[in-house]
C-alpha positions as CSV (number, residue, x, y, z in Angstrom):
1,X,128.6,69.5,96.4
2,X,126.8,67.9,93.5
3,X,125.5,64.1,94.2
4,X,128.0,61.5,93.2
5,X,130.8,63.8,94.0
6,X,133.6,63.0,96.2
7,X,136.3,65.8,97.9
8,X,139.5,64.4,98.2
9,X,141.6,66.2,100.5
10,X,145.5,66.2,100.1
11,X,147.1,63.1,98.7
12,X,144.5,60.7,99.7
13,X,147.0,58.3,101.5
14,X,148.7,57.7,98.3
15,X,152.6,57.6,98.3
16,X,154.2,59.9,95.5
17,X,152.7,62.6,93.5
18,X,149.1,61.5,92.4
19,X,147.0,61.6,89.4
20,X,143.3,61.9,90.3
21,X,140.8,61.4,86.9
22,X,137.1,63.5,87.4
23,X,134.3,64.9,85.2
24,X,133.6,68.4,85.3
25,X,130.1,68.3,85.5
26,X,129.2,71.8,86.9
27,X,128.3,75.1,85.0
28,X,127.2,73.1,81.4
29,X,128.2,69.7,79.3
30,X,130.8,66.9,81.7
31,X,134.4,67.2,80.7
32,X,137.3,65.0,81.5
33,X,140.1,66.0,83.6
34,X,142.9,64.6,85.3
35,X,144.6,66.8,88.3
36,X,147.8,66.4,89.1
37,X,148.7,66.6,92.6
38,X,152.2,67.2,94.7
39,X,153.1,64.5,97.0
40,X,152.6,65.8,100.0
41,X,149.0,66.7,99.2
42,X,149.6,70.2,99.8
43,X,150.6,72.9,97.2
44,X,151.1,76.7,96.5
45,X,149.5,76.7,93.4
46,X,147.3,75.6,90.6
47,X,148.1,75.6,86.8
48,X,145.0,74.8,84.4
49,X,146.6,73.1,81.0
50,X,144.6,74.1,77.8
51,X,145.9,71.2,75.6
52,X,145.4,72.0,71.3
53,X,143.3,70.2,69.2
54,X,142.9,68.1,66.3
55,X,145.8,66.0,65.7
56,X,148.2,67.6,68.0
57,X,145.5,66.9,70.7
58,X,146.4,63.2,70.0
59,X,150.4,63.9,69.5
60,X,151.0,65.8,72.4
61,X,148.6,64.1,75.3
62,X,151.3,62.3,77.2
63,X,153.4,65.9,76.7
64,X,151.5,67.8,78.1
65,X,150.9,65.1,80.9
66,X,154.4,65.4,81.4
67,X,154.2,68.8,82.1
68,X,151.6,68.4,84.3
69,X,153.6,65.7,86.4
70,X,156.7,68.3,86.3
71,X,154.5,70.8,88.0
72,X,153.1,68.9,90.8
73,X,157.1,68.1,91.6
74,X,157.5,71.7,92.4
75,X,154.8,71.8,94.2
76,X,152.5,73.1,92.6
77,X,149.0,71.4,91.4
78,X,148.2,70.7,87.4
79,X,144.7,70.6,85.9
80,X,144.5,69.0,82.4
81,X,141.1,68.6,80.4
82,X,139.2,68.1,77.4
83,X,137.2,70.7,75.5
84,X,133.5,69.7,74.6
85,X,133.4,67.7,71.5
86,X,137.2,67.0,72.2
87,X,138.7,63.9,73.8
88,X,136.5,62.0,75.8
89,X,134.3,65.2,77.2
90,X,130.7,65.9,75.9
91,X,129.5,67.8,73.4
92,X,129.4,67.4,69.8
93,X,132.7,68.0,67.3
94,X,130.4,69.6,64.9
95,X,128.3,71.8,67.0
96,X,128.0,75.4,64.8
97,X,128.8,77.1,68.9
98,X,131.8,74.7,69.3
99,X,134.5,77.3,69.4
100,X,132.6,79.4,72.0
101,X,132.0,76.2,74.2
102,X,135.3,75.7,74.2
103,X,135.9,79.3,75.3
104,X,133.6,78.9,78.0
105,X,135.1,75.2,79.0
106,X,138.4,77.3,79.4
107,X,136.4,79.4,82.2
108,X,135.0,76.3,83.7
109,X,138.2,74.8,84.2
110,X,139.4,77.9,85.8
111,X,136.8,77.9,88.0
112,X,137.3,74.3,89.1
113,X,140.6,74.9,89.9
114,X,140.2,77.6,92.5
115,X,138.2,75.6,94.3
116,X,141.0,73.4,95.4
117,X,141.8,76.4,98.0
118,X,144.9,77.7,96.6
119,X,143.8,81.0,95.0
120,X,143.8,81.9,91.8
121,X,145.3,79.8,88.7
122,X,147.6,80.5,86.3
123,X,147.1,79.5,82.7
124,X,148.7,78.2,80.1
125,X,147.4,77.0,77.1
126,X,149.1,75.3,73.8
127,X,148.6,75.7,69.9
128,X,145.0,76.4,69.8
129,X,144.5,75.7,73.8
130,X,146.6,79.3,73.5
131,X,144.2,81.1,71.5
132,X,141.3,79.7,73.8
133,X,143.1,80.4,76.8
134,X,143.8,83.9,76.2
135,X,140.2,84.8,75.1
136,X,138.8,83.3,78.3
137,X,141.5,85.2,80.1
138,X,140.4,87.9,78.4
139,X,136.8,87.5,79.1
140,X,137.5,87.0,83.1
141,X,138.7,90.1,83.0
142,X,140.8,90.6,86.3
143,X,144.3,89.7,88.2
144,X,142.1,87.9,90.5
145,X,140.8,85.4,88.6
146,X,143.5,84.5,86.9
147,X,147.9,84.4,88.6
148,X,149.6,84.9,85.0
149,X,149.1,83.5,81.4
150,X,151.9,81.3,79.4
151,X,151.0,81.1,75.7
152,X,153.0,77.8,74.8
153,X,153.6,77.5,71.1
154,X,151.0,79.4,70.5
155,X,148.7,79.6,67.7
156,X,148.6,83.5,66.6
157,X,145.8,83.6,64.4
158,X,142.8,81.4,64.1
159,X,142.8,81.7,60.1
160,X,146.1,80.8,59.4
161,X,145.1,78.1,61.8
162,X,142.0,76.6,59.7
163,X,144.2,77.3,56.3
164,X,146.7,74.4,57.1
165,X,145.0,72.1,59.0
166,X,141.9,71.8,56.2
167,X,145.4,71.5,53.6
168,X,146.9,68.6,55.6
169,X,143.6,66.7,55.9
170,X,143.5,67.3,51.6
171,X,147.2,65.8,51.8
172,X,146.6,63.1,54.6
173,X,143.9,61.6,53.4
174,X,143.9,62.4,49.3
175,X,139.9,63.1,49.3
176,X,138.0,66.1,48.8
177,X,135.2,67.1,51.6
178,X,132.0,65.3,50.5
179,X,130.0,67.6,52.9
180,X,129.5,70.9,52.3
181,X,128.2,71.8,56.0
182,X,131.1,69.9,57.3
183,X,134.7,71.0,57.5
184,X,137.2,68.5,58.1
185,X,140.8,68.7,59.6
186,X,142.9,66.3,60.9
187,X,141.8,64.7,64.0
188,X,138.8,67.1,64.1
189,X,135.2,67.7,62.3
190,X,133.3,71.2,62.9
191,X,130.5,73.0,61.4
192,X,131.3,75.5,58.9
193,X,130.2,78.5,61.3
194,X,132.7,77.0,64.1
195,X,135.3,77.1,61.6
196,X,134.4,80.3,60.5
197,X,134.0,81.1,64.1
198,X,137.8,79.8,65.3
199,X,139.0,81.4,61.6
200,X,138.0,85.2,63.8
201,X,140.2,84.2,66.6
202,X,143.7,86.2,67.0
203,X,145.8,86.5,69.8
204,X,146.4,90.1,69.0
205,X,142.3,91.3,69.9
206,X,143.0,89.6,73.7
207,X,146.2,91.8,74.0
208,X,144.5,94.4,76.3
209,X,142.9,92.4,78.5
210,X,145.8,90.1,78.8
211,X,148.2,92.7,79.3
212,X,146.3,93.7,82.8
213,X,147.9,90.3,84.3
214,X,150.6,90.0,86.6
215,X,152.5,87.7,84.3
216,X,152.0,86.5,81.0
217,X,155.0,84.7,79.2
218,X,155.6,83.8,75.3
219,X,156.9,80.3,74.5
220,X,157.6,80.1,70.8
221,X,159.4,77.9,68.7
222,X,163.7,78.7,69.0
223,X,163.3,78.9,65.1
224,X,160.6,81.1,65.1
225,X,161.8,83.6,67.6
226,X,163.4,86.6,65.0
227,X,159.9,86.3,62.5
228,X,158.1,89.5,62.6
229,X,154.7,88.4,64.0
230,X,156.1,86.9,66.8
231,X,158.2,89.8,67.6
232,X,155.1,92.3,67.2
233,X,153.2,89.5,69.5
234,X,156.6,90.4,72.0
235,X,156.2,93.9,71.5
236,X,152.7,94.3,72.1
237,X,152.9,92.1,74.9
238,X,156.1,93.7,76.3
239,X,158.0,90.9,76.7
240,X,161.0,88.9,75.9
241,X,159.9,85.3,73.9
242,X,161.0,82.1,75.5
243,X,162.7,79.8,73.1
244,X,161.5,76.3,72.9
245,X,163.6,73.3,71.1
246,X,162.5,70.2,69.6
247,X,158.9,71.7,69.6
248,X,158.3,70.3,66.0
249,X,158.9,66.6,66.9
250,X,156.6,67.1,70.0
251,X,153.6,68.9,67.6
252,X,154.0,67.4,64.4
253,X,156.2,63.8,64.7
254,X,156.9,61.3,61.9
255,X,154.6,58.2,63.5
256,X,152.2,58.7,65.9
257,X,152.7,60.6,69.1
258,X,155.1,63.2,69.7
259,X,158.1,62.6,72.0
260,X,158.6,65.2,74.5
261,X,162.1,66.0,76.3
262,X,161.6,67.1,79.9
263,X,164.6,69.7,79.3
264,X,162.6,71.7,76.5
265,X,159.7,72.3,78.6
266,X,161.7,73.0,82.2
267,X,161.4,77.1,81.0
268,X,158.4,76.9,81.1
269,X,157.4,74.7,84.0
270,X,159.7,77.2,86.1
271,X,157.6,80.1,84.9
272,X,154.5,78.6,85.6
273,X,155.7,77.3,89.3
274,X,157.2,81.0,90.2
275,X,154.0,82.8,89.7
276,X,152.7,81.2,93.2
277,X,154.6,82.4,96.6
278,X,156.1,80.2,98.8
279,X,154.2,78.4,101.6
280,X,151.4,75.5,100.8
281,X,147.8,74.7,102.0
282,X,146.0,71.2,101.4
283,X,144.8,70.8,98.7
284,X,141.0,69.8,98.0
285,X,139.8,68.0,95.0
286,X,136.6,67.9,93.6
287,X,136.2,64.0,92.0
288,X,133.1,62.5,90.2
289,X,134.0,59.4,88.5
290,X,130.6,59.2,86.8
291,X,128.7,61.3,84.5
292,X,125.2,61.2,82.0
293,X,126.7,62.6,78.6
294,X,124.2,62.1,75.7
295,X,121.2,59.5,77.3
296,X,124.2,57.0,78.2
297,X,126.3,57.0,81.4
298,X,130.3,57.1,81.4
299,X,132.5,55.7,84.0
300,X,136.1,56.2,85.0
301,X,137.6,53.4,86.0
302,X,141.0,51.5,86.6
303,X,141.3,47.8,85.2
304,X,143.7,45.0,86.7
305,X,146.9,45.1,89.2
306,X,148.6,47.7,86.7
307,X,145.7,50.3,86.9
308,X,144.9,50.6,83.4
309,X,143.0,53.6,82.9
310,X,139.3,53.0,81.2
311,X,136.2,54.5,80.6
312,X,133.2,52.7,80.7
313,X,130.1,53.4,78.5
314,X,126.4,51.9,79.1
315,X,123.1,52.3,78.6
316,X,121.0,54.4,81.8
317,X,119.1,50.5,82.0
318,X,121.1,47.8,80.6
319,X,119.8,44.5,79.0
320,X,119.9,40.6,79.2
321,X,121.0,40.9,75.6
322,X,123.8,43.6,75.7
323,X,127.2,42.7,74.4
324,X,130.1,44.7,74.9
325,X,132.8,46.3,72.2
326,X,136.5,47.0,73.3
327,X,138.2,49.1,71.5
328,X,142.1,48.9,70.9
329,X,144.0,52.1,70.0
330,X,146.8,52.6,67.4
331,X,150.4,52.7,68.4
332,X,150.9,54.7,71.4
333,X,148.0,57.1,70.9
334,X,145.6,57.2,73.7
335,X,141.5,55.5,73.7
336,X,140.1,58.4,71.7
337,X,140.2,56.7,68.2
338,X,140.9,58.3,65.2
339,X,138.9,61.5,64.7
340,X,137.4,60.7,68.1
341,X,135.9,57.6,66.3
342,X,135.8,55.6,69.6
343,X,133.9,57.9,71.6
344,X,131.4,58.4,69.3
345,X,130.8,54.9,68.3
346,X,130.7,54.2,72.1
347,X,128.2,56.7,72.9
348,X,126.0,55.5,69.8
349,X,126.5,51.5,70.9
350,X,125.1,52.6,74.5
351,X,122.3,54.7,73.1
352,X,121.7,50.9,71.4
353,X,121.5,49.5,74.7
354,X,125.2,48.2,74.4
355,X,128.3,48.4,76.3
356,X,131.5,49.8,75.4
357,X,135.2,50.0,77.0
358,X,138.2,52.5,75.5
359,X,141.1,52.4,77.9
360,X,145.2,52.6,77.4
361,X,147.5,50.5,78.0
362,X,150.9,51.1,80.2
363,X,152.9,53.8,78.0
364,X,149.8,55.2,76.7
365,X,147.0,57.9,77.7
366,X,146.4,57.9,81.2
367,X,148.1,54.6,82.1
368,X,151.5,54.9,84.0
369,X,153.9,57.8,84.6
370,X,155.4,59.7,81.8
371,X,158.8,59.5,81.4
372,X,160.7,62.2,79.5
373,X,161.9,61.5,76.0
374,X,158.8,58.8,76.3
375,X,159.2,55.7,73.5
376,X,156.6,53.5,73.6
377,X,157.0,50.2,72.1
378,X,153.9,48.8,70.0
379,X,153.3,45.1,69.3
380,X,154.9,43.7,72.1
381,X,155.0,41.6,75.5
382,X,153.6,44.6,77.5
383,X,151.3,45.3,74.9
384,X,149.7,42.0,74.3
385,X,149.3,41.4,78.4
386,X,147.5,44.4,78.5
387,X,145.0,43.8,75.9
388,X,144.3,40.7,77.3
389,X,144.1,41.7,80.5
390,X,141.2,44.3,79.8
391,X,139.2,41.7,78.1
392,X,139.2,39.6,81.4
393,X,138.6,42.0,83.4
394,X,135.8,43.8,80.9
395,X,133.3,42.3,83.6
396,X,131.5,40.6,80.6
397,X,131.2,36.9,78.8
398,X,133.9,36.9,76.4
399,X,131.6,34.8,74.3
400,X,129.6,38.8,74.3
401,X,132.6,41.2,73.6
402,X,133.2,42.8,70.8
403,X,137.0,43.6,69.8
404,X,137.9,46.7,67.3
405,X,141.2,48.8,66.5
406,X,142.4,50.1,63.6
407,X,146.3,49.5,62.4
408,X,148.3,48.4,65.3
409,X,144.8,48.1,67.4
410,X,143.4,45.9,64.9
411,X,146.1,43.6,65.4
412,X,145.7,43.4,69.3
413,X,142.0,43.7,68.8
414,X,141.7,39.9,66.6
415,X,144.9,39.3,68.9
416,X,142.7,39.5,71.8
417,X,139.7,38.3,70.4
418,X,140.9,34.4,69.3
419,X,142.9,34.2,72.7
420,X,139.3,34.8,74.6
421,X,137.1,33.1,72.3
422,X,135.2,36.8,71.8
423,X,132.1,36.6,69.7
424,X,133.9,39.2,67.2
425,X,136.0,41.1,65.5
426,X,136.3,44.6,63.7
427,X,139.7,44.6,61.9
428,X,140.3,47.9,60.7
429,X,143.5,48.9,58.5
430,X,144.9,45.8,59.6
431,X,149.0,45.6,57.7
432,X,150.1,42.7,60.4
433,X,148.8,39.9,59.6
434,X,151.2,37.4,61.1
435,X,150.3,36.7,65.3
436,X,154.5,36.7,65.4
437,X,155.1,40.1,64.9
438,X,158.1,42.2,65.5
439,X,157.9,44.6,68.3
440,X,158.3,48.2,67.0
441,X,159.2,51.5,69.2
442,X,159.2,54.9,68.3
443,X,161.8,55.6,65.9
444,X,160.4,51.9,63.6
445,X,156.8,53.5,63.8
446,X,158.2,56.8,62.5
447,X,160.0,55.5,59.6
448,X,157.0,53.1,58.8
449,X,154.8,56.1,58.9
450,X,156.5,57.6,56.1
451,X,155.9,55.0,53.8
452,X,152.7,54.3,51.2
453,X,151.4,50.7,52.5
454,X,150.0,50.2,48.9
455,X,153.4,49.6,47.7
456,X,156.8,48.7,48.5
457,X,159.1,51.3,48.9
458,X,162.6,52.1,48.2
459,X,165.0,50.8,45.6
460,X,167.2,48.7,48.0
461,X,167.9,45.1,47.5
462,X,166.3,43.6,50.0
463,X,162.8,45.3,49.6
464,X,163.2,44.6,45.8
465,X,164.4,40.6,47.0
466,X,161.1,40.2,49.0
467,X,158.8,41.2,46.4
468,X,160.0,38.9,43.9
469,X,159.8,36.1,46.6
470,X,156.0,37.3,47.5
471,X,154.8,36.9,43.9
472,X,156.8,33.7,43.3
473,X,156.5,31.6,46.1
474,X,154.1,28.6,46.0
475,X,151.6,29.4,48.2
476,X,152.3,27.1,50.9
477,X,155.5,28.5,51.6
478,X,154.4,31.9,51.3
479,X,151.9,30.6,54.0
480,X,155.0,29.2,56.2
481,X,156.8,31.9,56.4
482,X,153.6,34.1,57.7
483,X,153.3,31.6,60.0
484,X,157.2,32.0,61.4
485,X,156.6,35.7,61.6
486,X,158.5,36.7,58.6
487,X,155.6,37.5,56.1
488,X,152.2,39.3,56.0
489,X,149.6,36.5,55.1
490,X,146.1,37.2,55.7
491,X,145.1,33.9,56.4
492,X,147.3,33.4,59.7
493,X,145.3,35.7,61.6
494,X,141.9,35.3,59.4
495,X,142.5,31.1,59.9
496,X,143.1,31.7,63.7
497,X,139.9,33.7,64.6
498,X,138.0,31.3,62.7
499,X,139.3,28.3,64.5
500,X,138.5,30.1,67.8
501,X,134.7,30.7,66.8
502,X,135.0,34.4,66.4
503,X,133.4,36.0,63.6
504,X,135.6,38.5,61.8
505,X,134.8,41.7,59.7
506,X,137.8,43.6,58.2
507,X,137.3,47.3,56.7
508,X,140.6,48.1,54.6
509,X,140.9,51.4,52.9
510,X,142.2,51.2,49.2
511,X,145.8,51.4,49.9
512,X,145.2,48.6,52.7
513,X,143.4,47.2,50.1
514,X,145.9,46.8,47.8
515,X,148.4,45.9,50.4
516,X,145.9,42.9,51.4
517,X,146.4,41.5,48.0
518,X,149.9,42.1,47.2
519,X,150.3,40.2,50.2
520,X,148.0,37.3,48.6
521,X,144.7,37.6,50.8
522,X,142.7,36.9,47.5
523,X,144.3,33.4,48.2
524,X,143.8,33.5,51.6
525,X,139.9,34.1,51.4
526,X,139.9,31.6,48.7
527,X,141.5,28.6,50.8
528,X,139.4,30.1,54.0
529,X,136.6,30.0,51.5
530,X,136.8,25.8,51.1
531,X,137.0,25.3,54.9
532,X,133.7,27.0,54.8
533,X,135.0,29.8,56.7
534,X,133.5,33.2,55.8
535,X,134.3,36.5,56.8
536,X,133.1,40.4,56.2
537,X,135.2,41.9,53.8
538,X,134.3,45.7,53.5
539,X,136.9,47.5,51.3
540,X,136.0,51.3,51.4
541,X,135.7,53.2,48.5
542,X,138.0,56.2,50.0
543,X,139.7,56.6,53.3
544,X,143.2,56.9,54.8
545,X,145.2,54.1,56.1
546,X,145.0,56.3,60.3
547,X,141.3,56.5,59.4
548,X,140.8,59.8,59.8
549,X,138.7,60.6,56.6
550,X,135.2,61.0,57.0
551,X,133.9,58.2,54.6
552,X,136.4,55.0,56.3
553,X,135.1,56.5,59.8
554,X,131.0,55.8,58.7
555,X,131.9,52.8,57.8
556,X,134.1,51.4,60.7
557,X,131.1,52.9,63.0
558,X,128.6,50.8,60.9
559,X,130.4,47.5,60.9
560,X,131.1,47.9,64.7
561,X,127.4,48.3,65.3
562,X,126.1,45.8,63.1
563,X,128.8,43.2,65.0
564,X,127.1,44.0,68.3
565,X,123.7,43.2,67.0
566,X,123.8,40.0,65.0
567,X,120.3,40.4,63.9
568,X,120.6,43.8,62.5
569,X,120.4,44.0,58.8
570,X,123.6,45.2,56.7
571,X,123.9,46.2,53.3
572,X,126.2,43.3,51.2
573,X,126.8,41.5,54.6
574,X,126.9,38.1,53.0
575,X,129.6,35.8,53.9
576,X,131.4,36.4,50.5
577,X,134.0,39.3,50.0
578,X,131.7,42.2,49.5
579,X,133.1,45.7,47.8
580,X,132.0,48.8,49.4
């Protein structure tokens, strides 16, 4: 057993079916996984879950969670992970051998997995995660390495693939690639050969290895079950699709994170539990909670009486001096970051000799059960405990921390940061400026995200009614009514971070930037301004309001950096607002 490694047999003592967190760390780079265990500690079976990536990484986490919880209810045990350069795992996005590391991860996973005792896996593996998962099926070559295969929504060609995800990004974030050796998609970088590499990919070249298994089932979209490549997939395949409903709202929701009905997926969690035999055996797991990735050292950990899942980053020798950044995710997405921006700005604050701390709160990531037809709600009571109960229990000064998040996390992270004192704040894409705001669930976040936050939408009345009050208003009431809640005024949150010593930077992208001002903050910095209050304003020359274009990212990762070490020298970092 590799040093630092822990078996855990059965259930561990716990009551109810258990979630155990663990890095992969044998056979190449650590990758994060979460195993999902029965009850009773013992099972029949083991499923590994290839999860897609990109964006629907990010929309389909708790899903896919979900399924995993579903599985260890029947008995049998679930193994979730992240590809390298994916999620929280190691590697490098834009590594030109990406795609084949991920390939190979695929294998590792498998092989993890029959060491719990129970034989061999099956697989299933979704959007991309089923293009991955049937060339390392392929590649394993054999019945007895692997039970049965369930492609789940499966991408069917790699090329097609690349095609709309490099459109969307275009589309999403209204910017042209600025580097020629980088590709960019949503929620994903890569190297031109990787995407060249994934572009080769096709389900159709694994059909004759795939077809030597036991069991291997189809799951496509209900509406996409009479088109002729996924009835040629059937074909070759011999055998009958699987319909699956509501699959677009799960993969690609209005908002943030997809909502996933435990009814859609029940096909397919039957399949996967019926292709072990009856009868169980204890199960052993394999859990390290610690791992070296990139010169810095990652720890799993869970904060306060709620368990709030976290990873810790530091530095292999850690200084008097360090400071610590927290990082807030938007909405109900999990600690990732936009892009994977959190990880990698962790990672690069360690290598600086810093600490860092991504976690989720309840409703979010790795932090409480999944519930089917999940809605998490955003800005409220649950949320705002949780964000201040990480900072406290962060294990560091508050006077040393370090708070960043961008939209909704930007909120809770200058939230956060005046209720602790923190010695900063990165505000990124901040729209709620007000510390009153409404609480928001799913279907409010949905509708928001369809609307431009450079302007006001819609012809209606009202929206019409409080634009002619914004521009009219004396400023004084324009300020009283952000304090009540009921209006976006920058200085409310800007005043209140001042007033409790923490140094704020904001990074808006241009249609946050105009937002900012429609909503008076040139007034704001102006009033803030006499008081001999000064802030970081960085307003980036391109970039998406999520963050996920390239450009906005740089920067974000440069102000965070720069708030961690005071003394480090910044381009236009005086206390006037500063264009970027």
């Amino acid at each position: 057993m590799v040093p630092g490694t822990e078996e855990v047999v059965g259930n561990a003592g716990r009551q109810g079916p258990s979630t155990f967190s663990t890095w992969i760390i044998d056979g190449g780079l650590p990758l994060l996984a979460h195993v999902h265990v029965p009850a009773s500690g013992r099972a029949r079976g083991v499923v590994v879950l290839c999860p897609p990536v990109g964006r629907a990484h990010v929309n389909t986490y708790r899903g896919v969670a979900l399924v995993g919880q579903m599985l260890s209810e029947r008995g049998v045990v679930a193994v979730r992970f992240d590809y390298p350069g994916v999620g929280d795992s190691a590697g490098d996005q834009r590594s030109p051998t990406i795609v084949s590391d991920w390939i190979a991860s695929v294998r590792r996973a498998i092989e993890y997995a029959r060491a719990f005792g129970l034989g061999a896996p099956a697989v299933a593996g979704l959007g991309v995660g089923g293009l991955l998962a049937s060339a390392a099926v392929a590649e394993c070559g054999g019945t007895a390495d692997v039970r049965g295969l369930a492609l789940w929504d499966p991408v069917l060609s790699g090329k097609q693939f690349v095609r709309q995800q490099q459109l969307q990004y275009r589309i999403g974030t209204k910017t042209e690639p600025a580097d020629p050796d980088v590709v960019h998609l949503p929620g994903l970088d890569m190297a031109v050969n990787a995407r060249d590499a994934l572009a080769q990919l096709s389900l159709t070249t694994t059909i004759p290895e795939v077809r030597k298994l036991n069991a291997v089932l189809l799951a496509v979209r209900a509406e996409s079950m009479r088109l002729p490549p996924v009835l040629e997939l059937a074909r070759q395949l011999d055998t009958e699709p699987m319909p699956l409903h509501g699959q677009d709202d799960f993969v690609n929701p209005f908002g943030y994170v997809g909502v996933l009905a435990e009814e859609n997926v029940v096909g397919l969690v039957e399949w996967l539990a019926g292709c072990f035999e009856a009868g169980d055996s204890p199960v052993r797991v394999q859990v390290t909670l610690c791992a070296e990735i990139d010169g810095v050292q990652e720890s799993i950990e869970r904060i306060g009486k709620t368990g709030l899942f976290s990873i810790r980053t530091a530095p292999l020798e850690l200084s008097p001096d360090s400071r610590l950044v927290l990082m807030h995710a938007t909405s109900n997405e999990h600690r990732i970051g936009p892009a994977r921006l959190w990880v990698e700005v962790a990672r690069a604050a360690a290598r600086e000799g810093h600490l860092a701390l991504r976690f989720d709160r309840r409703g979010t990531g790795e932090s409480g059960v999944v519930v089917s037809n999940e809605r998490t709600e955003i800005y409220d009571a649950l949320s705002r405990h949780d964000a201040n109960a990480v900072t406290r229990a962060s294990g560091v000064p508050s006077s040393r921390i370090v708070t960043t998040g961008v939209c909704s996390g930007a909120w809770l992270a200058g939230y956060s940061a005046a209720n602790a004192k923190a010695g900063g704040a990165v505000v990124v894409n901040n729209m709620v400026w007000t510390m009153r705001p409404r609480k928001m669930d799913q279907a409010r976040i949905a509708a928001l995200s369809r609307r431009d936050p450079s302007r006001d939408r819609g012809e209606s009345a009202g929206i019409r009614a409080r634009s002619i009050v914004r521009r009219s208003l004396p400023y004084v009431l324009w300020l009283w009514l952000g304090r009540r809640g009921s209006a976006q005024v920058p200085e409310v949150m800007l005043k209140r971070l001042h007033r409790r010593g923490v140094a704020p930077r904001v990074v808006l992208s241009p249609a946050d930037t105009d937002f900012f001002y429609k909503q008076r903050g040139g007034e704001s910095l102006e009033r803030l301004g006499r008081r001999g209050w000064r802030q970081r304003m960085v307003f980036a020359p391109q970039g998406d309001h999520a963050a996920q274009e390239a450009v906005i990212r740089g920067i974000v990762r440069r102000e965070v950096l720069a708030a961690l070490s005071p003394d480090r020298t910044v381009a236009g970092s005086g206390g006037e607002p500063q264009g970027e």
